[in-house]
C-alpha positions as CSV (number, residue, x, y, z in Angstrom):
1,X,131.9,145.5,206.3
2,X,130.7,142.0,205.8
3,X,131.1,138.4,207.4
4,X,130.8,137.5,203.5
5,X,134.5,139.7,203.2
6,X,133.1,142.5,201.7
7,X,132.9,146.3,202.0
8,X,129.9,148.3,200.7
9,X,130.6,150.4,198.9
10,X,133.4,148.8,197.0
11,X,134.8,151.6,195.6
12,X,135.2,155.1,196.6
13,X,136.1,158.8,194.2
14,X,137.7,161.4,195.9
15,X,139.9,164.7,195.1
16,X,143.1,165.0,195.9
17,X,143.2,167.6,198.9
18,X,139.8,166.5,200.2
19,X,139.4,165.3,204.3
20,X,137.1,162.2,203.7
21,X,135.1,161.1,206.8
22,X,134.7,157.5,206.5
23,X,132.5,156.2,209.1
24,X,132.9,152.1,209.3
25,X,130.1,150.1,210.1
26,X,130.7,146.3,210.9
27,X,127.6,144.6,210.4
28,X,129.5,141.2,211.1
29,X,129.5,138.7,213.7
30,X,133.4,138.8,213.8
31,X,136.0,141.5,214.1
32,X,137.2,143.7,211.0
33,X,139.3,146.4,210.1
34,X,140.0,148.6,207.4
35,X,143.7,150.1,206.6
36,X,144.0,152.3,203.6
37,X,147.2,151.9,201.5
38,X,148.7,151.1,198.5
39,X,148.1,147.7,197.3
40,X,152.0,147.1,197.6
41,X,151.6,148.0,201.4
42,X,148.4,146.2,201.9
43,X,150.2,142.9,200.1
44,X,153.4,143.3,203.0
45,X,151.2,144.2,205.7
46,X,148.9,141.2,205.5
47,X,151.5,138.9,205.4
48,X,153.1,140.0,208.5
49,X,149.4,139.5,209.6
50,X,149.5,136.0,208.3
51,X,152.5,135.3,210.2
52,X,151.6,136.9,213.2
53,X,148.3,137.3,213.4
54,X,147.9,138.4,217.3
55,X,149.9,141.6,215.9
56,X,148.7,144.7,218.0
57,X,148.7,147.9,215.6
58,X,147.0,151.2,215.7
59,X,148.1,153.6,212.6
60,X,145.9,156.9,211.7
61,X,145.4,155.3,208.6
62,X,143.6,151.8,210.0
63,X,140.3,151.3,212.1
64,X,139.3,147.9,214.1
65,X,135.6,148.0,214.3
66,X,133.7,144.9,216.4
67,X,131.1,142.6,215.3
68,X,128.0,145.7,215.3
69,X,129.8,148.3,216.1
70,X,130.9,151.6,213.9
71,X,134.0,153.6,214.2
72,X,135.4,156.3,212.3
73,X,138.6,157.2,210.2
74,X,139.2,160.9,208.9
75,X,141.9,161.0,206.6
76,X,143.5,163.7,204.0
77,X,144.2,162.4,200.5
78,X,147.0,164.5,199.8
79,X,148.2,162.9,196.1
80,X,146.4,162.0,192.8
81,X,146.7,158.0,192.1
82,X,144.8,154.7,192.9
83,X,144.9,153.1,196.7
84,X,143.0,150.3,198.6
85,X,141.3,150.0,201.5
86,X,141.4,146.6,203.3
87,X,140.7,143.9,206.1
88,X,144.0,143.1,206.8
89,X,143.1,140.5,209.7
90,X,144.3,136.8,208.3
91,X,142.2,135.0,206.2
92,X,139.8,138.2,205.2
93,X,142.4,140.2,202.9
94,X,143.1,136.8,201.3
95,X,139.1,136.1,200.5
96,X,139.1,139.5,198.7
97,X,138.0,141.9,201.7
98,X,139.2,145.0,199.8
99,X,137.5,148.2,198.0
100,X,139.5,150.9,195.5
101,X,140.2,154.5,196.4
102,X,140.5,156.9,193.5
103,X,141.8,159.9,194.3
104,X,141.8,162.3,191.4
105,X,143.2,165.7,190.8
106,X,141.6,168.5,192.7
107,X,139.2,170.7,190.9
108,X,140.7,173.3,189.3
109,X,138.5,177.0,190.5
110,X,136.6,179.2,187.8
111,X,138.2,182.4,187.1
């Protein structure tokens, strides 16, 4: 994550049934956070941030990660289809601080 409201990488493949490690680096001077959802969650979450932006929340799903610091999130993609991942913190969703999750279907084995 990125004062300049940015995640690298931008975009991330995965199968569906796959326990993904993401370990989230903030390489900011301020305070980030990234909350994976769909981008109609996303859209409703960050305006209840916008409205109420000293909202305390702590979800499996969502990591706060201070200015330097790393943190982790280990999360299950259980279904096929196309998700976001997001700063959700007002002012950083708005300015485009969101990647792509593309979870496809799991591989099928050889016989």
């Amino acid at each position: 994550m990125t004062d300049q409201m940015r995640f690298i990488p931008a975009e991330l493949q995965i199968r569906a049934g796959d326990t993904v490690k993401l370990v989230v680096r903030n390489a900011g001077k301020g305070l980030h956070e990234l909350v994976i959802g769909t981008k109609a969650e996303l859209d409703a979450h960050a305006a209840l941030m916008v409205k109420f932006p000293d909202m305390a929340h702590s979800e499996p799903y969502m990591t706060h990660v201070k200015p330097g610091k790393s943190d982790q999130l280990i999360w299950t993609f259980n279904r096929v289809g196309e998700f976001e991942f997001a700063c959700l913190l007002p002012g950083h969703y708005q300015a485009g601080m969101v990647g792509k999750i593309k979870v496809s279907a799991p591989s099928t084995p050889k016989p």
